[in-house]
C-alpha positions, -999 to +999 in steps of 0.1 A: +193+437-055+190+408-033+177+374-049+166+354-017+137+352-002+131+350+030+102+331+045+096+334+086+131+326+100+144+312+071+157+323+033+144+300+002+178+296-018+176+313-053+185+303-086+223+310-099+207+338-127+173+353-103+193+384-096+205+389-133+174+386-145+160+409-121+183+434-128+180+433-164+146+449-160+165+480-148+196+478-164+189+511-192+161+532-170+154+563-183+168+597-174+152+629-165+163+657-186+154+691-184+151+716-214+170+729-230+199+702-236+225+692-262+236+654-263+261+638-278+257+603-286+287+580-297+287+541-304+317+523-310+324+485-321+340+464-292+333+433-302+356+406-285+385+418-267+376+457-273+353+452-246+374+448-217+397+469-227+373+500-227+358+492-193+395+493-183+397+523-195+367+537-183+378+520-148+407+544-149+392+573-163+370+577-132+396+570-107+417+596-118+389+619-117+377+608-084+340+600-099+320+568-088+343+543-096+333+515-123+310+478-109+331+451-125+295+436-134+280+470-145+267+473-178+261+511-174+277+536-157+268+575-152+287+603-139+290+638-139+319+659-144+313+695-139+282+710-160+284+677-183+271+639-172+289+612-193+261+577-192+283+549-204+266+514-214+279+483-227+258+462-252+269+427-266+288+441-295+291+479-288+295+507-267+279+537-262+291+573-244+267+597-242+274+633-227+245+657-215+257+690-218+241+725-208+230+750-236+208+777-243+173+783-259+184+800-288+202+786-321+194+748-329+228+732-330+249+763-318+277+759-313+290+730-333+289+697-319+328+697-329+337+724-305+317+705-276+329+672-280+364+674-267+359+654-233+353+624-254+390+629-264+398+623-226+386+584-228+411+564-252+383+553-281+367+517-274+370+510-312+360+517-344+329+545-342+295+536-357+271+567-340+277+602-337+250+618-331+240+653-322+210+660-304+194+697-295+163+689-270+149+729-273+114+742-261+091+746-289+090+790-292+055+794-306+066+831-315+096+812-333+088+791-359+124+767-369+126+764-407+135+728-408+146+733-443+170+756-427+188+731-407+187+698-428+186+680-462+150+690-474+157+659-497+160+632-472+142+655-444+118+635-417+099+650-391+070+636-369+052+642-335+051+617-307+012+599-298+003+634-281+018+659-301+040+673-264+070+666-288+085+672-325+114+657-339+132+657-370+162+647-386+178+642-422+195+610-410+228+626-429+264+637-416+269+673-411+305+685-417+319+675-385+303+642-391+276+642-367+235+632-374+221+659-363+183+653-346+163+684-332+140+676-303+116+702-300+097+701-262+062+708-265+054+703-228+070+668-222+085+675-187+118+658-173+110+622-173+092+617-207+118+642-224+145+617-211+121+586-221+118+600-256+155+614-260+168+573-252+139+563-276+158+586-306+190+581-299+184+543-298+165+545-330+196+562-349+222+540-332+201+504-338+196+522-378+236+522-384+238+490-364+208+475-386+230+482-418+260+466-409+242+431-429+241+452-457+276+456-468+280+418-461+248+405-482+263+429-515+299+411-505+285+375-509+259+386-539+287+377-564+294+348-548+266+333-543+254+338-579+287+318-592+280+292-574+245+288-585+253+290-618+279+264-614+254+239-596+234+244-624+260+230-648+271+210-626+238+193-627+232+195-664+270+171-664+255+147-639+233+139-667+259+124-693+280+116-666+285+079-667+322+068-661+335+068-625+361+094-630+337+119-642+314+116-612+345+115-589+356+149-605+321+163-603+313+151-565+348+175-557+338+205-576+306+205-556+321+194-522+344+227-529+312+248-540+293+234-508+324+242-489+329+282-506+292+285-495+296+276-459+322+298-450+304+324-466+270+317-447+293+312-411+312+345-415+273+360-422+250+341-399+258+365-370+257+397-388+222+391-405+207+376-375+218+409-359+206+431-386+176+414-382+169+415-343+183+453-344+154+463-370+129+451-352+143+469-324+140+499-345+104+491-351+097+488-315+111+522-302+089+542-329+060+526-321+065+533-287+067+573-299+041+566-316+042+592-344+023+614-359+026+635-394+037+669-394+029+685-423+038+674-458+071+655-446+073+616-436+074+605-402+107+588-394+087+552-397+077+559-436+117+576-441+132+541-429+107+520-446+117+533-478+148+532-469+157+504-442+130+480-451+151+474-484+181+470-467+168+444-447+150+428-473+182+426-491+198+404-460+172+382-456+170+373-490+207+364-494+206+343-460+176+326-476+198+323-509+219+306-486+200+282-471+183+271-505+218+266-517+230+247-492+200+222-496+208+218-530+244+214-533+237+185-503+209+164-524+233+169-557+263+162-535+242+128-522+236+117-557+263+118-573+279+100-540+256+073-546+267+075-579+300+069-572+294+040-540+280+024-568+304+022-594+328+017-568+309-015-555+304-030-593+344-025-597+348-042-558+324-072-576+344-076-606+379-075-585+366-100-564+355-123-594+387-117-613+405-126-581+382-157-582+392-167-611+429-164-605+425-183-572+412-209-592+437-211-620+462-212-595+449-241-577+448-257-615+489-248-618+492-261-583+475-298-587+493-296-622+523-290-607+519-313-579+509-340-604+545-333-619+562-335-590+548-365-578+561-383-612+593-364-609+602-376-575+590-410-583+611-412-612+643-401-587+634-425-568+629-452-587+661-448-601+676-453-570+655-482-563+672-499-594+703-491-586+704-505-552+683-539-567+713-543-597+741-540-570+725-563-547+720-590-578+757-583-588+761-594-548+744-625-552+711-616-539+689-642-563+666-613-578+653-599-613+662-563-611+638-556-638+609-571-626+618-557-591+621-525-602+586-526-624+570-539-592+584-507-569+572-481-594+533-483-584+544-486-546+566-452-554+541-432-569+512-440-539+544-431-510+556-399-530+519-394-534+502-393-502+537-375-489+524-346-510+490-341-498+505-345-461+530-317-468+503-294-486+477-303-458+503-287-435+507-258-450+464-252-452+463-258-416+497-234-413+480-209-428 
């Protein structure tokens, strides 16, 4: 599909994506089918890696058959392979291979899906399988009435009519021995196209069902967890109360920061998987409405089977994500509190460091002017000393002087030289510093 335009003489140059999202209109069109027809419908899990590897393998699988060999960009594929046509699609997390095979107007589901499923074991599986389904698209026989009850679960049995009754389908949404859900399509006058418009329309409807409950299994697996840690926020919170000593908020501020951190694993493991669940029920929703069913009977359409059923289901993953989310909130504004808490206690402790370092600081400077003052008299008494000494050796010379008077004289200059030498030295070292 081409994605320029062209305009006179000249092309007007298309955005990167026009094609893609032109061709994503078309990507899954609908199939003629004729009646009578058996289908078998498999979906298998290839998220990641799983993906490339089965379009590898589908790659070969048609080359060594000589069939229409595989796009690299394709997202479906269909080919035929004797009486049989395999349509291959690739969806963001699975794969689907579904074979349209020839069969007769008599027995519903004759002969066993089992038995009629062996070219699936030709293609190496894509992953783990999610779908297999078995579906009998038979003319309605007016002279032969089909005794549902026959044929499925009465107990979980759902039958309806599309918008203008041209078609009847039921199913008991339940594995039959060889593991297959069996649905049986019953052609009240459909013709080709809008049999192979309401055939995709089932079989998506069954495959987006399993796909749908996939949250399920992860919303019971987080239940437990989820209600610990509720409970523990709760006492958590009831501690904050009496909580007063900086150890004690310290202590409760981890045990929530590892509750906070428990819950966001949990909700990151489980954000895609409900948001899927959610997006492939409404899918579900959308493909029955456009059946558009209609009662048969006394049993339930498939839309009042699934609400009964599904709608919990669902119910049950939205709830938990919302559990989440309200969590989360709360273990954040308990988590901010007692941080504040703890900023502070830790900023009245910083004040009263700073003031007992204050008061050090000064008693220091005391000791050091005390010291100095010592000092000061200690080196002026050295020195004096000397002073005396060399005044009584000059006398004993003949120099005409009292020593003692001398001597009582120096003392005073001593203690101003010794003096100001101190503050000169200490002055250094400030301006050192």
């Amino acid at each position: 599909m081409s994605a320029e335009v062209s305009i006179g003489t000249g092309r007007l140059t298309p955005h990167p994506l026009r094609a893609v999202i032109l061709g994503e209109v078309h990507a899954r069109p609908f199939t003629a089918i004729e009646t009578p027809r058996r289908i078998l419908h498999f979906a298998f899990d290839t998220a990641g890696e799983a993906a490339k590897a089965d379009r590898t393998a589908l790659a070969e699988f048609c080359a060594q058959r000589n069939l229409e060999p595989l796009k690299t960009t394709a997202k479906h594929h269909r080919v035929t392979l004797g009486g049989a046509t395999l349509r291959w699609e690739q969806h963001s997390e699975f794969t689907t291979y579904t074979w349209e095979l020839p069969s007769d107007a008599a027995t519903p589901f004759y002969p066993a899906a089992a038995s009629l499923a062996s070219p699936m074991g030709n293609v190496p599986q894509p992953g783990p399988l999610l779908v297999a389904l078995d579906l009998h698209l038979l003319p309605d026989g007016k002279d032969k009435t089909i005794k549902f009850e026959s044929l499925f679960d009465r107990a979980s049995l759902a039958v309806a009519e599309n918008s203008d009754g041209s078609a009847l389908f039921a199913t008991d949404f339940q594995a039959d021995p060889s593991g297959f859900v069996r649905v049986l399509l019953l052609d009240r006058g459909l013709g080709p196209e809008r049999a192979g418009a309401v055939v995709q329309r089932v079989i998506e409807t069954e495959t987006y069902r399993t796909l749908a409950l996939l949250g399920l299994p992860e919303a019971q697996r987080l239940a437990p967890s989820i209600g610990r840690i509720e409970k523990r926020l709760a006492e958590v919170t009831e501690e904050m109360r009496s909580a007063h000593q900086l150890i004690d908020n310290q202590r409760l501020l981890d045990e929530l920061t590892e509750l906070a951190a428990e819950l966001e694993a949990g909700a990151a493991a489980s954000h895609f998987r409900f948001g899927a669940s959610r997006a492939y029920n409404e899918i579900i929703q959308l493909r029955l409405a456009a059946i558009g069913e209609r009662k048969v009977d006394v049993f339930p359409t498939w839309t009042s089977f699934l609400a009964r059923r599904l709608s919990p289901a669902m119910r049950t993953c939205v709830t938990t994500a919302e559990r989440q989310a309200t969590l989360s909130e709360k273990l954040s504004r308990a988590a901010n509190l007692l941080r504040t808490r703890v900023d502070v206690e830790l900023e009245k402790q910083n004040r009263d460091l700073l003031k007992s370092m204050n008061d050090r600081t000064r008693l220091q400077l005391r000791l050091q002017t005390t010291v100095e003052g010592l000092s000061v008299a200690a080196v002026s008494y050295y020195v004096v000393g000397l002073f005396h000494y060399l005044m009584e050796g000059l006398h004993q010379k003949g120099l005409p002087v009292d020593v003692t008077v001398a001597t009582a004289l120096f003392v005073p200059v001593a203690l101003f030289a010794i003096w100001i030498l101190v503050r000169v030295i200490r002055k250094r070292h400030i301006g050192g510093e």
